[in-house]
C-alpha positions in Angstrom: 31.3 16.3 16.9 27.8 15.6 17.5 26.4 17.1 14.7 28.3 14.3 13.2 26.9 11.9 15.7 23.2 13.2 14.7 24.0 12.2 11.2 25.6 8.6 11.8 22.5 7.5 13.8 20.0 9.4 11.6 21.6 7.5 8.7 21.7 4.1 10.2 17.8 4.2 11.5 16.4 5.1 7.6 18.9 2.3 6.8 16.8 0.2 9.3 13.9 1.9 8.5 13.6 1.1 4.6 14.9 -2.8 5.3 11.6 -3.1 6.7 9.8 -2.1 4.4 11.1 -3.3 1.8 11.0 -6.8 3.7 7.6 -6.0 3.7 7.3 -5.6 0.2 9.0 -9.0 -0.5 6.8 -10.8 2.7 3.6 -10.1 0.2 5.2 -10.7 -3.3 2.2 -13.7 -3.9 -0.6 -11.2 -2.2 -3.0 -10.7 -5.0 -3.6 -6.8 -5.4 -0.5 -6.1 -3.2 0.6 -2.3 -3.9 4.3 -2.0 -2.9 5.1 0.7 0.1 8.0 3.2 -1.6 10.5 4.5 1.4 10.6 8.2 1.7 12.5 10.1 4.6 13.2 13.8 4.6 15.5 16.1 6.2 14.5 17.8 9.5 16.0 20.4 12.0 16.0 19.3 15.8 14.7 21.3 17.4 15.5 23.6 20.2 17.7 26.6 21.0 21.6 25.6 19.4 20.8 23.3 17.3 20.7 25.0 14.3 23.3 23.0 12.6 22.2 19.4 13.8 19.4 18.0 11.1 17.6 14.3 11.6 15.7 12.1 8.8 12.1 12.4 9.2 11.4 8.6 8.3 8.2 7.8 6.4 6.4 4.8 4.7 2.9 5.8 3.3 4.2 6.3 -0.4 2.5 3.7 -2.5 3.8 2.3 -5.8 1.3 2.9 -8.5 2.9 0.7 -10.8 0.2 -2.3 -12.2 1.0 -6.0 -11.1 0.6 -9.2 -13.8 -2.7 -10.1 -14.6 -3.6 -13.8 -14.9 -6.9 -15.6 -16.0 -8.7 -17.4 -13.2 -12.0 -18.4 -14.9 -14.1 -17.5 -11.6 -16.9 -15.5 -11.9 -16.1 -13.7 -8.7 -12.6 -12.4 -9.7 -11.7 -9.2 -11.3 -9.3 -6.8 -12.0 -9.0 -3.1 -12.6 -7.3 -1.9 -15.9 -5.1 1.6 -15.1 -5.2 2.9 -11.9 -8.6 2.3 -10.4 -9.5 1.0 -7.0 -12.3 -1.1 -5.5 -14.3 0.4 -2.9 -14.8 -1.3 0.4 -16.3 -0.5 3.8 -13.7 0.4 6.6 -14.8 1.6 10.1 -17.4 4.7 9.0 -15.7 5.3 5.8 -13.8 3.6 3.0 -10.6 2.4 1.9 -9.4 1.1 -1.5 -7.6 -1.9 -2.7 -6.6 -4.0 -6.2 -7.4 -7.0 -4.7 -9.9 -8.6 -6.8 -10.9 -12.2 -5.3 -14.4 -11.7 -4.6 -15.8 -13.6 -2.0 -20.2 -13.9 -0.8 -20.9 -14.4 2.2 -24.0 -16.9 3.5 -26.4 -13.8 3.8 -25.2 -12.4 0.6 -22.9 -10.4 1.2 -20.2 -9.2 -1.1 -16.8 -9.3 0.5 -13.0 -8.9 -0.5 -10.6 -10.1 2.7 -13.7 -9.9 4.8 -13.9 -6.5 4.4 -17.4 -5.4 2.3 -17.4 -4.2 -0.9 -19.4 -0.7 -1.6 -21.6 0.0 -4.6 -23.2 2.5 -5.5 -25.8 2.5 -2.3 -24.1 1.3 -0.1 -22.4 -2.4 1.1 -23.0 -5.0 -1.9 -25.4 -8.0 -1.4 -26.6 -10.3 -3.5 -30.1 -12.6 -3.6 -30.1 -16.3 -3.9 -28.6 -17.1 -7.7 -27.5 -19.9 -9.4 -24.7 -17.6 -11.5 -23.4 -14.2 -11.5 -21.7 -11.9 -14.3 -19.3 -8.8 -13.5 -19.4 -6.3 -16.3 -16.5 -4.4 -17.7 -18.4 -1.3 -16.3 -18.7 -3.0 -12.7 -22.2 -3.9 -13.4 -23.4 -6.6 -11.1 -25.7 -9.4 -12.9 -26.9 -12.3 -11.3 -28.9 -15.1 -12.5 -31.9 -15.9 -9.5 -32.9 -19.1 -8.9 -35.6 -20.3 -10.9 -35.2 -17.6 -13.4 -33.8 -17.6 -17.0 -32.4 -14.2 -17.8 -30.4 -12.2 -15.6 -31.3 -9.0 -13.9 -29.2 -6.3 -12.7 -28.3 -6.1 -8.4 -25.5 -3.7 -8.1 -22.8 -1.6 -9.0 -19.2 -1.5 -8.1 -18.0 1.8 -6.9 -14.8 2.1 -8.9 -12.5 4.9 -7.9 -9.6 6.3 -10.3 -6.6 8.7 -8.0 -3.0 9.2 -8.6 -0.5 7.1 -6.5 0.9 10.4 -4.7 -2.8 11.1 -3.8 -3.0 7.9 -1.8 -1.3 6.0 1.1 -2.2 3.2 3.5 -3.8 3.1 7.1 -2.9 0.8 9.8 -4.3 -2.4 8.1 -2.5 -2.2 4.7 -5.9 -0.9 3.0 -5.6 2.4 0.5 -7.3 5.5 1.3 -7.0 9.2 0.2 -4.5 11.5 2.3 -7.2 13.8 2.7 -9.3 11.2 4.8 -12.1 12.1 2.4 -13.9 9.2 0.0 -13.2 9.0 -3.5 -15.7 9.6 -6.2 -17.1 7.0 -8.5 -15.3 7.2 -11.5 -17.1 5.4 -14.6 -14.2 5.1 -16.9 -12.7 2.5 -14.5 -13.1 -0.6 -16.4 -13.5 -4.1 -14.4 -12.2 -7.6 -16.3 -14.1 -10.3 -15.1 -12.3 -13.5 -14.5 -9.1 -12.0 -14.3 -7.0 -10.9 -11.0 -3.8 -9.2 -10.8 -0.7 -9.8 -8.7 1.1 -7.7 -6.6 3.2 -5.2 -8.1 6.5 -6.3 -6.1 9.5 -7.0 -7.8 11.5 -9.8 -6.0 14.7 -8.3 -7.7 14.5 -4.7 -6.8 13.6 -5.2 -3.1 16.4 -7.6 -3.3 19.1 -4.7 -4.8 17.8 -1.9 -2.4 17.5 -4.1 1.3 21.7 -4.5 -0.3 22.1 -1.3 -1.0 20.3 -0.1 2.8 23.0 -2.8 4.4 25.6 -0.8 3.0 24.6 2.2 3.9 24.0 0.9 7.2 27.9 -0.7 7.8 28.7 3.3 6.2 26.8 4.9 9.2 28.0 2.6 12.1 31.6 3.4 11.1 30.7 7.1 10.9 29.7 7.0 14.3 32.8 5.0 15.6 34.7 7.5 13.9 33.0 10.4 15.5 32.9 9.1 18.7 36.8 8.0 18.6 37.3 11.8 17.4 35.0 12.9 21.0 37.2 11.1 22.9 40.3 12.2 21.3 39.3 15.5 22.0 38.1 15.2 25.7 41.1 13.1 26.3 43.4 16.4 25.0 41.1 18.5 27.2 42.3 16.6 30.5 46.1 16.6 29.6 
């Protein structure tokens, strides 16, 4: 009977598990860039001597949706978005994470940011001098237009990464990195769109039809274990008479 009880409650916390991620995914449906966590949970032996037969869900959340979000025109010099499945590259801690999110931002000393976090080129953090306009090429070529000068003159690269959605997953603040741990290489045929940005990938409908589904499965589970535990106590009940 408690193998049956290990089930029930295994079931019911995925069930709990996945409604929070997929409210999650529906808590950043307008969050420009926004990559959608996928649930995954996966069968697991307890462990221990006799408990062979009694198996618990492993539960998981560092799947990322590679599918692309809409892409709307802003008209602002500073926003861009990645066609296929590149990455930006910013600064995070001593290494770097990823992210679609394309609303550049400079700071007062020139420095090139996306949700305050730094964004790398190809020496290092990104910033800019003094300029009076700035152009993004499709390449992630960094132009700017100094003050006091006519033509423009090349500052910076992006670093552009390219990597598979099962090669990547997300650390504690929401950012993308590799599940190696190790940096990405540049990849040149990332190709930037300047004035663009791109949504987040999230569709309202789906999370919608699987947090449904998960309360189902969740009403199933609690009446597994009521039924297991009325069996116990059927049982013990025997036992005694």
């Amino acid at each position: 009977m408690d193998a049956l009880i290990y089930t029930a409650m295994s079931g019911a916390e995925r069930a709990l598990h996945g409604q929070q991620v997929h409210a999650n995914n529906l808590a950043n449906l307008d969050t420009p860039g926004f990559r959608a966590n996928l649930e995954l949970a996966t069968s697991q032996a307890v462990p221990g001597p006799g408990y062979d037969a009694r198996h618990f869900g492993q539960l998981q959340a560092n799947a990322v949706s590679g599918r692309e979000g809409a892409v709307r025109q802003t008209g602002r010099d500073l926003d861009v978005a990645l066609a296929g499945p590149g990455f930006l590259t910013v600064q995070w801690d001593d290494g770097e994470a990823y992210t679609r999110a394309g609303a550049l931002d400079v700071g007062p000393d020139g420095a090139l940011t996306v949700s305050g976090h730094p964004v790398m080129g190809e020496g290092g953090p990104i910033v800019l001098p003094p300029f009076t306009s700035v152009v993004i090429g499709q390449d992630g070529t960094i132009s700017v237009q100094a003050e006091g000068q006519a033509a423009l003159q090349v500052v910076d690269k992006l670093k552009l990464v390219r990597a598979d959605a099962s090669e990547l997953t997300k650390n504690e603040a929401g950012l993308i990195v590799s599940r190696s741990g190790d940096a990405l290489p540049a990849d040149d045929t990332v190709s930037v769109r300047g004035g663009f940005l791109e949504g987040s990938n999230v569709s309202a409908v789906e999370e919608m039809v699987a947090t449904m589904g998960l309360t189902r499965d969740f009403e199933i589970q609690m009446k597994l274990y009521k039924a297991a535990d009325a069996m116990a106590e059927s049982g013990n009940r025997l036992i005694r008479e």
